[in-house]
C-alpha positions, 0 to 999 in steps of 0.5 A, a space after each residue: 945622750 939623745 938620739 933622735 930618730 926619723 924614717 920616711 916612706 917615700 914614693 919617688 913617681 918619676 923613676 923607670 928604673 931603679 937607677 933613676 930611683 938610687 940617683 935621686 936617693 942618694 942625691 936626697 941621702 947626700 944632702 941631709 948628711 952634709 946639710 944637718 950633719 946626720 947620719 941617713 941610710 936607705 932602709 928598705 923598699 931597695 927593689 922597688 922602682 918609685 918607692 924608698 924607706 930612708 932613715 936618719 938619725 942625729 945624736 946630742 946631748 940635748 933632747 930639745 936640739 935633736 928634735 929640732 934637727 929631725 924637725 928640720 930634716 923633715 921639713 927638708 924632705 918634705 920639701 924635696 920636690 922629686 919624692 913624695 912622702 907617704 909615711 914617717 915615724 919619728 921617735 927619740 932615745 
């Protein structure tokens, strides 16, 4: 078995206040999980208006295919046009 594992700090600009910033969060959050079938949370940085820490993790019994996946979830957020990533860490179990 293989986890492989993706955490991003993001800086979301437009938000004023932290319902804008959630709404875009779990917008993000939603998608990842029902596009990659992966499990993804908010990790950190809850209190601030334009900055999250979200974490994904994806299982599989082939290292290749989980980093495949995480890859995949990085370009998909990078790709995100209403957050900016600012930092990430990768890492496979």
């Amino acid at each position: 078995m293989v986890v492989g594992v993706i955490a991003w700090e993001l800086e979301i600009p437009g938000a004023q206040s932290l319902k804008e910033k959630r709404s875009v969060v779990k917008s993000l959050k939603d998608r990842l999980h029902d596009r990659f079938n992966v499990s993804v949370a908010e990790t950190g940085k809850q209190d601030l208006w334009q900055r999250a820490e979200l974490t994904a993790c994806v299982v599989s019994g082939d290292r290749r295919h989980a980093d495949q996946v995480v890859e995949s979830l990085d370009r998909f957020v990078a790709g995100e046009p209403r957050a900016r990533i600012i930092d990430s860490y990768r890492t496979t179990y």
